[in-house]
C-alpha positions in Angstrom: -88.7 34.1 -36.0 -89.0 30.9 -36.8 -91.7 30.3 -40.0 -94.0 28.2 -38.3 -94.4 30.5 -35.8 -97.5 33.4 -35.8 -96.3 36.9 -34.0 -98.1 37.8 -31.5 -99.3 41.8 -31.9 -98.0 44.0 -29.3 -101.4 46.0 -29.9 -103.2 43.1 -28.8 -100.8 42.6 -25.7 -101.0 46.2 -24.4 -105.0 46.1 -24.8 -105.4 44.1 -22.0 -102.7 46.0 -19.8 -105.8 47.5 -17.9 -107.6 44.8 -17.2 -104.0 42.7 -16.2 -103.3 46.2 -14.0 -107.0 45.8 -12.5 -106.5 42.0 -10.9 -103.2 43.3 -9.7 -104.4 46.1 -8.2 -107.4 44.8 -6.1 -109.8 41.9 -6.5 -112.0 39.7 -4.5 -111.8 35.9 -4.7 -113.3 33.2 -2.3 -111.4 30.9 -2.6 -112.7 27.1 -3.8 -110.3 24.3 -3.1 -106.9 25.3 -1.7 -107.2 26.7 2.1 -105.9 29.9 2.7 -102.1 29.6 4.4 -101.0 33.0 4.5 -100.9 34.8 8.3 -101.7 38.0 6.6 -105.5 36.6 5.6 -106.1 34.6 8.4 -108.9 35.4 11.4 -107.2 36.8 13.9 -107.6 35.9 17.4 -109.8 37.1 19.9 -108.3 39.1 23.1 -111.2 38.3 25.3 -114.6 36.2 24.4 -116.6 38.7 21.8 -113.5 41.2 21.5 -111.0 40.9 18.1 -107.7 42.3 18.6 -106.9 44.5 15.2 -103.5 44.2 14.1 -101.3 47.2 15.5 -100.6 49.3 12.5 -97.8 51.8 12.5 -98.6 55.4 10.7 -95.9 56.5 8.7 -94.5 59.5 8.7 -93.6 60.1 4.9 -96.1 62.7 3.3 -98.4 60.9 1.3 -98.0 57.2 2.3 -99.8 57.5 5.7 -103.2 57.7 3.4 -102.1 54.0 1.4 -105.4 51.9 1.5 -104.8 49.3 3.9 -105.0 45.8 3.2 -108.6 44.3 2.9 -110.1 41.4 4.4 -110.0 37.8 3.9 -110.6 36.5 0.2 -109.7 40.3 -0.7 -106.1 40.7 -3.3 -104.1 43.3 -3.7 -100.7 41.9 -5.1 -99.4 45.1 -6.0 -99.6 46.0 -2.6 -98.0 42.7 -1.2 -95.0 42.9 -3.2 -94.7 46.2 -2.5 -94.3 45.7 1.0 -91.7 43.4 1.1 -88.5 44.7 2.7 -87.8 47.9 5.1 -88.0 50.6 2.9 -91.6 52.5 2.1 -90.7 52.1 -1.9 -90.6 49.5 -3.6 -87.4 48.7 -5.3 -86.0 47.4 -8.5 -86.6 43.9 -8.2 -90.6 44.5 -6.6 -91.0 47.1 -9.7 -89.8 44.2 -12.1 -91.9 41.6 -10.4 -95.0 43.8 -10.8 -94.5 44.7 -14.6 -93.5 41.1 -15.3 -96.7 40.1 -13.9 -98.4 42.6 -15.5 -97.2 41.6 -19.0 -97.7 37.9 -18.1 -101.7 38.2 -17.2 -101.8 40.5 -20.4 -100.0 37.6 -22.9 -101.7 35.2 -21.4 -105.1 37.1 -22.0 -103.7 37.5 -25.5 -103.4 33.9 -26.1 -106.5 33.0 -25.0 -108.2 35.1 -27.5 -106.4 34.0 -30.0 -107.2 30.3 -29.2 -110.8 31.5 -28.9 -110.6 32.9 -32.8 -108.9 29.6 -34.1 -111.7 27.3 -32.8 -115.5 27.9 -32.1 -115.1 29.2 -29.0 -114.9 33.2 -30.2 -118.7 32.2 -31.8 -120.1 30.5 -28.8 -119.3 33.3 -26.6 -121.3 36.4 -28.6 -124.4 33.6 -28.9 -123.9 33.0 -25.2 -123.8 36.7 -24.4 -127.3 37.2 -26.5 -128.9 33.9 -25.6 -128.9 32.2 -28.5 -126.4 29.5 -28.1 -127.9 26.2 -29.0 -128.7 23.9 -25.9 -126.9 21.0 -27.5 -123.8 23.4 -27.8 -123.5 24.1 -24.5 -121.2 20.9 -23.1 -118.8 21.7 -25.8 -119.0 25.2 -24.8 -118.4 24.5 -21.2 -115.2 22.3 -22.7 -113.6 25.0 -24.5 -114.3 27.4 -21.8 -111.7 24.9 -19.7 -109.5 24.4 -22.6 -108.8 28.2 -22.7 -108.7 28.7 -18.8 -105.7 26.0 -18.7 -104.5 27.4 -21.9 -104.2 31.2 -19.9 -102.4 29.5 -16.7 -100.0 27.8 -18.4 -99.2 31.0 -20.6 -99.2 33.0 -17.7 -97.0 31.4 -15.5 -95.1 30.5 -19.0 -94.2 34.4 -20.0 -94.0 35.3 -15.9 -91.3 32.9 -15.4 -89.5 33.7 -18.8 -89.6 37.6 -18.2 -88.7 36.7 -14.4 -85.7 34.7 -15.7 -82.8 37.5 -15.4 -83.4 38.3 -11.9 -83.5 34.9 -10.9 -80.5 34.3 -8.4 -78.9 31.2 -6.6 -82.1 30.9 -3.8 -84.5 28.4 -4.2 -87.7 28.3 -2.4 -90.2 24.9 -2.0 -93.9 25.8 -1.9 -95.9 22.6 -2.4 -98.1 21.8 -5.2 -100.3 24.4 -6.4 -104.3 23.7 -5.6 -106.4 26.7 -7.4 -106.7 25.6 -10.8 -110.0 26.9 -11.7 -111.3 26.1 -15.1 -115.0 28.5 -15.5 -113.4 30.7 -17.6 -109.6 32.6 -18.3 -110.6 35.9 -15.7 -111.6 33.2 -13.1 -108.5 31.0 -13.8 -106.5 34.2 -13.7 -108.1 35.6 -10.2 -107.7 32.3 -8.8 -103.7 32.0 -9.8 -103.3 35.2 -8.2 -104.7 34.5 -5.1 -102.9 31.6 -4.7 -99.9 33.5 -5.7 -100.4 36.3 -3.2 -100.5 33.6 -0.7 -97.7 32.1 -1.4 -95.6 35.2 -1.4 -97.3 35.8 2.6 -95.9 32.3 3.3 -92.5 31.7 1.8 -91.0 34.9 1.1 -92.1 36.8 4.9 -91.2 40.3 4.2 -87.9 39.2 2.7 -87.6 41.0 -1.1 -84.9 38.8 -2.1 -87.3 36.0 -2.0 -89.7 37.2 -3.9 -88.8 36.3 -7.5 -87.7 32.7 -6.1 -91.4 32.5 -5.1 -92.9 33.6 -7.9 -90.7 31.2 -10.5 -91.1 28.3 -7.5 -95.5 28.9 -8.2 -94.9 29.6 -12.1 -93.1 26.2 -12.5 -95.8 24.1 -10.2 -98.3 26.0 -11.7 -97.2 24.6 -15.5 -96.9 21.3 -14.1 -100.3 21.1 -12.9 -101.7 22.2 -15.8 -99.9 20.4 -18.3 -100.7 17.4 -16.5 -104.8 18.6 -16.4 -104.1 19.3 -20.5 -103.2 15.2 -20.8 -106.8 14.5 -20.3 -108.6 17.5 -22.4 -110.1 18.1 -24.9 -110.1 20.6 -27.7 -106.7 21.8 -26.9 -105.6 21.3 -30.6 -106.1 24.9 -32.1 -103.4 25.5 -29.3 -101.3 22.6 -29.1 -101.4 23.1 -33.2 -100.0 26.6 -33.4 -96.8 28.5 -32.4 -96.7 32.3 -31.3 -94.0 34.2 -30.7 -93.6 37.9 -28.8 -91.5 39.8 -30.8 -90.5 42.6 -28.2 -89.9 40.1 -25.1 -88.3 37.4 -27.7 -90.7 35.0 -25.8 -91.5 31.8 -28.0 -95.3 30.1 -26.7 -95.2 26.6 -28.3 -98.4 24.3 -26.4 -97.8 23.9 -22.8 -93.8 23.7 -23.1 -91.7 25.8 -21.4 -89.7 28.6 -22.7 -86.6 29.5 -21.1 -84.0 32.2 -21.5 -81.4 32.0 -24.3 -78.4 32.4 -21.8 -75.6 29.5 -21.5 -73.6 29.4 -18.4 -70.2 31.1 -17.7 -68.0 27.7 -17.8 -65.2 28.0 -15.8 -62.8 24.8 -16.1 -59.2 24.0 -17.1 -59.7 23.5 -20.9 -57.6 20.6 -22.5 -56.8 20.8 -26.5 -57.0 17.4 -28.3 -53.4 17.2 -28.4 -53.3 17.1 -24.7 -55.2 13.9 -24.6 -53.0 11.3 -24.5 -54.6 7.9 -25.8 -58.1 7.5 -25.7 -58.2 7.4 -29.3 -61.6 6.5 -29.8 -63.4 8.3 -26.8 -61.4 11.2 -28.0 -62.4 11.1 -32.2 -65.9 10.2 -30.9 -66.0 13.6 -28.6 -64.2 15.7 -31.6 -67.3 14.4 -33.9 -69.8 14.9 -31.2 -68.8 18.5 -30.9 -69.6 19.4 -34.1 -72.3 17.4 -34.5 -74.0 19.5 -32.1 -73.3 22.7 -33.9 -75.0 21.6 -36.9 -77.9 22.1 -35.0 -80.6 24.7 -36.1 -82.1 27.1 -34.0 -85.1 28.2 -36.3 -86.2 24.5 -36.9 -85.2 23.5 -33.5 -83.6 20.4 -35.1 -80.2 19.0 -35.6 -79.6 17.5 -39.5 -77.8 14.6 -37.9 -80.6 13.7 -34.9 -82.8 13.5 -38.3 -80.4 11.7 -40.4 -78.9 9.2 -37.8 -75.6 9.2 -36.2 -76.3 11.4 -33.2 -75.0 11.0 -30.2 -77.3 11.2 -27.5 -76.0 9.9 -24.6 -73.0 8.1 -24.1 -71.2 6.0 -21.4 -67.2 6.6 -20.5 -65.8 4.1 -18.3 -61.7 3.5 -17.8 -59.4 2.7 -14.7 -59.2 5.8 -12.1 -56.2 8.2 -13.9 -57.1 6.8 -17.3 -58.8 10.7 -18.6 -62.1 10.8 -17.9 -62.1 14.3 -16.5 -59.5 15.6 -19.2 -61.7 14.3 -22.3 -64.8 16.4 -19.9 -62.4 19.5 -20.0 -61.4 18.7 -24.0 -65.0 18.3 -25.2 -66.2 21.6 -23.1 -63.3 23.5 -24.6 -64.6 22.6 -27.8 -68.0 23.2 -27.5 -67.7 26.6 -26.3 -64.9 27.8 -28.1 -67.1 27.0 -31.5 -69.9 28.5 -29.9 -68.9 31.6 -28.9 -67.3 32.2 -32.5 -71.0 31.4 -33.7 -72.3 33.7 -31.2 -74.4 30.6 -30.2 -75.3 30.0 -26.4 -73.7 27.2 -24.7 -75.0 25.7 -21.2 -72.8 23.3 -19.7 -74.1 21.2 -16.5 -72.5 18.5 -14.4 -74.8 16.1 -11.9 -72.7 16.0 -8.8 -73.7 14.1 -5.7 -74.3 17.1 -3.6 -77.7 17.5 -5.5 -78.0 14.0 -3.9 -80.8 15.6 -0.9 -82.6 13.8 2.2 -85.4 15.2 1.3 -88.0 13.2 -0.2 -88.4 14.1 -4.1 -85.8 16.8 -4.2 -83.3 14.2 -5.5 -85.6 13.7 -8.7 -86.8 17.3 -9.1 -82.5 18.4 -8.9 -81.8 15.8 -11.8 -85.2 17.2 -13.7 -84.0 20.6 -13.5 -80.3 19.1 -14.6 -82.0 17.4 -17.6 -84.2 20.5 -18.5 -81.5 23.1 -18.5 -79.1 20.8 -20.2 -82.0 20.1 -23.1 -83.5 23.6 -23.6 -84.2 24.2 -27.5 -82.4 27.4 -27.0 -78.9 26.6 -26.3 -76.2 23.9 -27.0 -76.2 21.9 -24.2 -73.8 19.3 -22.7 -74.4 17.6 -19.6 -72.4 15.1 -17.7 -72.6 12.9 -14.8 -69.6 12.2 -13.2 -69.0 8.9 -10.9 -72.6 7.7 -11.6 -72.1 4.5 -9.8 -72.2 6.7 -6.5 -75.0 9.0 -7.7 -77.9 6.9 -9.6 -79.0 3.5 -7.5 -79.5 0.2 -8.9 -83.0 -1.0 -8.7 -83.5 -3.2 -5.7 -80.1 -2.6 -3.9 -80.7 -2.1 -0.3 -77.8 -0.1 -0.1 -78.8 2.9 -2.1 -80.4 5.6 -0.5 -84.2 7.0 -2.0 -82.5 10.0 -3.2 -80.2 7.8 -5.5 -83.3 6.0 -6.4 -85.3 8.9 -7.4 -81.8 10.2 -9.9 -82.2 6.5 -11.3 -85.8 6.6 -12.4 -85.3 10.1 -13.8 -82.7 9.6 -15.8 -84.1 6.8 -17.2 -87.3 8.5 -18.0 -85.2 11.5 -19.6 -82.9 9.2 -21.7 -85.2 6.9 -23.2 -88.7 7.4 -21.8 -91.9 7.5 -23.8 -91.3 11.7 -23.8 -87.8 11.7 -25.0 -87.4 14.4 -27.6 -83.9 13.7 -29.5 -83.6 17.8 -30.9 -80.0 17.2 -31.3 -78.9 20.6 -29.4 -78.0 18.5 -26.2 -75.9 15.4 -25.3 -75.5 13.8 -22.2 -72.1 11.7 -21.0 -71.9 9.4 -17.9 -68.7 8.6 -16.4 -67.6 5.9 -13.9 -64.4 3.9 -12.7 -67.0 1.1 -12.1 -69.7 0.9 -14.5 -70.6 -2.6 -13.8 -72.1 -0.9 -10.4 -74.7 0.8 -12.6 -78.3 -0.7 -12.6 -78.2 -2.9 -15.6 -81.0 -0.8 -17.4 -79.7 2.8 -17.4 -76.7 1.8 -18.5 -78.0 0.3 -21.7 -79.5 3.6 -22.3 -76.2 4.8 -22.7 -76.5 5.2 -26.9 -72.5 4.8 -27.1 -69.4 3.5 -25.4 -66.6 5.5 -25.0 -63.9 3.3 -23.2 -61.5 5.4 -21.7 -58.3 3.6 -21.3 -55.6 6.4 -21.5 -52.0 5.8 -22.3 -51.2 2.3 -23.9 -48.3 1.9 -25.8 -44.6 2.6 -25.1 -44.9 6.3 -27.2 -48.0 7.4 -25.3 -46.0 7.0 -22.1 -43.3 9.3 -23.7 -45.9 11.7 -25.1 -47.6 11.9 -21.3 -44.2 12.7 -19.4 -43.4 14.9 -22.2 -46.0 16.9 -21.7 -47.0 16.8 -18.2 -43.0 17.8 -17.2 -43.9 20.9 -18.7 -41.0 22.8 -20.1 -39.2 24.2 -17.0 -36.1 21.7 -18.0 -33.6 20.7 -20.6 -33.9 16.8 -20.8 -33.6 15.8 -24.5 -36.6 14.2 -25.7 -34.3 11.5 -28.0 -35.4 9.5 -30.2 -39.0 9.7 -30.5 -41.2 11.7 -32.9 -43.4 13.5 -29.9 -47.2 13.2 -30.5 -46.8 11.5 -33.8 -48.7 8.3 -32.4 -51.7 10.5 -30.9 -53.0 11.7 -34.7 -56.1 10.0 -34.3 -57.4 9.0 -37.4 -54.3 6.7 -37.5 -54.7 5.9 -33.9 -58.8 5.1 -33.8 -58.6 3.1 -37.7 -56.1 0.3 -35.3 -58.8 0.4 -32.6 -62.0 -0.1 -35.0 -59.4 -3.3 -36.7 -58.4 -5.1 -33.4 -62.7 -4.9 -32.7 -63.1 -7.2 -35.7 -62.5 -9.6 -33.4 -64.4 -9.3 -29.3 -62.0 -8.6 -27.1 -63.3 -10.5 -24.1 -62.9 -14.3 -23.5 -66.4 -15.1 -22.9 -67.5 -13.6 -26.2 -64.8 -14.6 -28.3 -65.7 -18.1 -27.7 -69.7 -17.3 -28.6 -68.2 -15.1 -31.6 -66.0 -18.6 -32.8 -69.0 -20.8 -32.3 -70.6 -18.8 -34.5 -68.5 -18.5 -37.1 -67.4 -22.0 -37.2 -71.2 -23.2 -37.8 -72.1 -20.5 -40.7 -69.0 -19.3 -41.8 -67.8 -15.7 -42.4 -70.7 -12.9 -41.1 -71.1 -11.3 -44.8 -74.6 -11.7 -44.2 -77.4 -9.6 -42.3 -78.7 -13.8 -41.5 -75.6 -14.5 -40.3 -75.1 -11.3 -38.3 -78.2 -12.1 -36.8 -77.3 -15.4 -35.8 -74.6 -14.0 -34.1 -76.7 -11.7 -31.9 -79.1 -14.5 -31.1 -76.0 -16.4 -29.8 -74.9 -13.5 -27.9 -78.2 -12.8 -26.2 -78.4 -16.4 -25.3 -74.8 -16.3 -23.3 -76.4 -12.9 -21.5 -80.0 -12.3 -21.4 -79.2 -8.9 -20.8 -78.0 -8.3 -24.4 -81.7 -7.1 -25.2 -83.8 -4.9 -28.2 -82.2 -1.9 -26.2 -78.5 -3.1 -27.0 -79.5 -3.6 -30.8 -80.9 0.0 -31.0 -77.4 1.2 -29.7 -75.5 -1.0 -31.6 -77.2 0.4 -35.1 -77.1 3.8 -33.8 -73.4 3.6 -33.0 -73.3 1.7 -37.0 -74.9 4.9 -38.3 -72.1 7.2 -36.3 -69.8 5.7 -38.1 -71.9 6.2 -41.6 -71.2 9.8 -40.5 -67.5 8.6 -39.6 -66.4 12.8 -41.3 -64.7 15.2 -39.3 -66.5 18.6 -40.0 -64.2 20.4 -41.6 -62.6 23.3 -39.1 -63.6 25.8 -41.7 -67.1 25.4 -41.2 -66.6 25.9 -37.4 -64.0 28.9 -37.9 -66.0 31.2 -40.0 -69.8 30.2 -39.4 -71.0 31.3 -43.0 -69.6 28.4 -44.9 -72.3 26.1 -42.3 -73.6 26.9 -38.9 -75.3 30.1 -40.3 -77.1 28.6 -43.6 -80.6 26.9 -43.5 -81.7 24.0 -42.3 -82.0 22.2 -45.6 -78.6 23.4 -46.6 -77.0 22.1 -43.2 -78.3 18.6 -44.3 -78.0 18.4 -47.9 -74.0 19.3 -46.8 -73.7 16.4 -44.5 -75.9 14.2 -46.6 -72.5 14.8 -49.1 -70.0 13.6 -46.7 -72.1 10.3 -45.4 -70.4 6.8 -46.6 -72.6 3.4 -47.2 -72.8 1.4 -44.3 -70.6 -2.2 -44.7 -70.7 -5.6 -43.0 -67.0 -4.9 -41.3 -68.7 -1.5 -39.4 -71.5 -3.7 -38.3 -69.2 -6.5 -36.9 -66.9 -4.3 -35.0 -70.4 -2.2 -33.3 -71.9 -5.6 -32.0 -68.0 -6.7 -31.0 -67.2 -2.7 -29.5 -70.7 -2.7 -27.6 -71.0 -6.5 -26.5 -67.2 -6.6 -25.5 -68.4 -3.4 -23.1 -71.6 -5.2 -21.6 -69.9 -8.7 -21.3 -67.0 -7.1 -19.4 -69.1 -4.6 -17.1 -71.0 -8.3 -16.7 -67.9 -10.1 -15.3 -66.8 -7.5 -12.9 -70.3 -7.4 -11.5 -70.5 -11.0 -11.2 -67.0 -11.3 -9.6 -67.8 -8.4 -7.2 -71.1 -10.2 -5.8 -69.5 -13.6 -5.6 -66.4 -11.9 -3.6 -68.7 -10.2 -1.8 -70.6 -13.6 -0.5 -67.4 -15.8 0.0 -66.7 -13.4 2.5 -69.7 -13.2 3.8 -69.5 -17.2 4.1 -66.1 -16.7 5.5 -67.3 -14.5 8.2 -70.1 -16.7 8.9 -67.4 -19.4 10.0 -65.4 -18.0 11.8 -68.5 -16.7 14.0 -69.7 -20.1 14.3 -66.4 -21.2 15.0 -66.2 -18.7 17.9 -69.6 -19.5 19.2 -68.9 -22.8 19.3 -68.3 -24.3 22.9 -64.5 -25.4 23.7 
């Protein structure tokens, strides 16, 4: 358990099974904003003027069951019932029983919650004076606020623990259900009956009598239902005693941390062809950067829910890898996956790994953005080690204003953005999210500088890489001498990346290489942080999209290279001599192995980052004025057509 977190007693829980089995069981609610939608509690219709045609009901023939109460009228709940219906068979099966004792537990640590708010503010007080009359008139608005406090407080909890406990029956369906209306805020039994109702309808609606929909339904309701209330919790008050505080239930491992989310501790099962470091030909850079990344991320610590290195600086975030088609884009995806889950399952850690394809690109309006928020929430849950990638994100994320991508590209656009670098973004350090493209200069301009690092992917270069990549892409099924060549020598990559940080102490690109010897001719040698800022100055005047954003990335990527250690393989190997000791330990370790920034790491960052933006900025310039000289071509040769003879 984590320290700042207060157990939640299991007494407490199972004292309020009763009253949780009671509101399952049967209860009446009329209801106050949404409308009723299920067939099952609508008016039926009339046969002839003044007659009502009852439903035909068939008896059944099993001993016992013909005497089941039958459902009662409109504004009348019996959930228990209505799950238990579902399906062809008279009993309910597993997944109905699990639904019903989830629910059951959910209404009861939800209850549980609320009192414990109640005890940690004055609400526990105001209640007994409200039940003996004496509560103070000029108490009575704050009592009616923290009254709604707790009832949002309950909802979120409930459909919190329901969709945690829900979690392992959860299969590949997904069900849409709308936004969820009956969010009543008198007090937590009313907020409670109201949920349920709603819920019961929802079931009638979306699931029919179809048992494998059910838990789809119920997580589909639980996940609206949090996001309408944590938006309602934005604007109230007195949510602090909860907001404050941290429970956790011990027997369900369910952490309840303000109106976040908890999900399961379960990574996925990755399948992919895993590709050792050695099997990466070139790509020195990208591939050190991934190797560091890796273990970066396994630095992170579950009980503080904090990485040493998101706190310290150096962490990779997000990155951007972007190369010629065939230059190993999806090999350093296989490498870094391989990694990452090899180390965690010697840690016993779990791993989730996610790619954002373009079939999660939908025609439907807002599933495009609600796909890449799922993608982003599963990929950042506190309780795994997550790595997400998006592969060919020049065909799945729009650029602003371009007529030519669709509202579904669009909606991936402004969620990403949001996710990587919005006002919310929470950098844990458990998660890290790569974007790959053969034409990253077809990326809207502002995503990509969100991008924290550059990882350019350029594969094989010299003449021993090309021996190295035959080598080992022959295979062995032959008897070719390999002559006179030291195989893999060149790909040891400390060697290989210390020539790749030297040839940046000097841009790359044309266009910058000329603003970089402008510079330097009219102040001299960059050796100071006046110069260095000259420099940038110069460079944001040659592109105004060299922004604030591009200096945060640029100091970030300086930092990485502050942390420019490999983790020894030790520490990944036998967990004890790292991943398993404290927090404090972790980064006292790593604080150890951290060198002094100097004025040759911050040169080669702005030349590394700029070299990136100024070339993605020439290929998109090129490709738009191609694009209109043959536009203009076209136009002539119409008007040469039209023309008369």
């Amino acid at each position: 358990m984590n320290q700042n977190e207060m157990p939640l007693s299991e007494a407490e829980i199972q004292s309020h099974y009763s009253a949780a089995t009671a509101v399952l069981t049967s209860l009446t609610h009329a209801p106050r904003i949404a409308k009723p939608v299920a067939e099952a509690v609508a008016p039926t219709a009339a046969r002839s003027p003044g007659i009502t045609a009852p439903p035909r009901r068939l008896r059944s023939t099993t001993p016992g069951l013909a005497t089941r109460a039958p459902r009662a009228a409109t504004g009348s709940v019996r959930l228990i019932d209505r799950i238990s219906g579902l399906g062809d068979d008279e009993l309910p099966g597993p997944v109905q029983a699990a639904t019903v004792r989830a629910l059951r537990r959910a209404v009861a640590i939800a209850y549980s919650v609320g009192d414990a708010f109640a005890q940690r503010c004055a609400l526990a007080e105001m209640k007994q004076a409200n039940k003996t009359g004496t509560l103070a008139a000029a108490s009575r608005a704050e009592f009616s606020q923290l009254l709604t406090a707790e009832s949002l407080i309950v909802l979120s909890v409930f459909g919190n623990a329901a969709s945690y406990l829900l979690a392992s029956h959860a299969g590949e369906a997904q069900v849409e259900i709308g936004p969820v209306e009956e969010i009543l805020t008198d007090n937590a039994p009313q907020a409670i009956q109201g949920a349920l109702w709603e819920l019961d309808q929802d079931i009638a609606a979306f699931a029919g009598g179809d048992e494998a929909k059910l838990v789809p339904v119920v997580l589909a309701y639980c996940e609206a239902l949090m996001s309408r209330v944590r938006d309602r919790a934005a604007t109230t008050p007195h949510l602090e005693a909860f907001t404050d505080a941290a429970w956790r239930v011990e027997a369900d491992d369910l952490p309840i941390s303000g109106f976040d989310p908890a999900r399961k501790a379960k990574g996925s099962q990755l399948v992919m062809a895993f590709k050792k470091p050695e099997e990466v030909i070139g790509n020195a850079v990208a591939k050190s950067q991934a190797l560091r990344l890796s273990k970066m991320l396994m630095a992170y610590d579950f009980q503080r829910k904090l990485n040493p290195f998101a706190e310290l600086g150096g962490f990779i975030f997000t990155f951007m890898g972007d190369g010629n088609p065939g230059t190993g884009k999806t090999t350093l995806i296989q490498m870094m996956g391989g990694l990452l889950n090899d180390y965690c399952q010697n840690a016993g850690y779990p791993f989730r790994y996610e790619n954002f394809g373009i079939d999660q690109i939908d025609s439907y309006q807002g599933k495009s953005g609600q796909n890449a928020k799922a993608f982003i929430n599963n990929v950042m849950d506190p309780a795994v080690i997550g790595f997400g990638t998006v592969d060919d994100i020049d065909q799945i994320a729009g650029k602003r204003g371009d007529s030519q991508s669709s509202a579904g590209q669009q909606e991936v656009t402004a969620v990403l953005m949001e996710a990587f670098a919005g006002a919310n973004t929470i950098v844990r350090g458990n998660a890290t999210f790569g974007m790959f493209s053969n034409y990253p200069e077809n990326v809207d301009d502002a995503l990509r500088q969100r991008a924290g690092a550059r990882f350019l992917i350029d594969g094989p270069q010299s003449r021993e890489d090309y021996i190295d990549i035959l080598t080992l892409l022959l295979g062995k099924n032959h008897a070719i001498p390999v002559g006179d060549h030291d195989l893999f020598a060149t790909q040891e990559i400390s060697r290989a990346v210390k020539a790749s940080y030297d040839r940046h102490s000097r841009p790359q690109e044309d266009a910058l290489a000329q603003v970089f010897d402008a510079v330097t001719g009219r102040v001299g040698e960059l050796d100071t942080l006046e110069k260095i800022g000259t420099y940038l100055k110069a460079i944001q005047e040659a592109d105004g999209r060299f922004t604030g954003r591009a200096i945060k990335n640029i100091t970030d990527a300086v930092k990485v290279r502050a942390m420019d250690f490999e983790l020894p393989d030790e520490w990944m190997e036998n967990p004890e001599l790292f991943l398993f000791k404290d927090y404090d330990a972790k980064k006292a370790m790593i604080e150890e192995l951290r060198e002094p920034i100097t004025t040759a790491m911050v040169i080669q960052e702005i030349n590394r980052y700029a070299d990136s933006e100024f070339r993605y900025a020439g290929k998109s310039d090129e490709a738009e004025i191609s694009k209109m000289v043959r536009n203009m071509g076209l136009q002539q040769e119409a008007m040469r057509r039209f023309a008369p003879a």
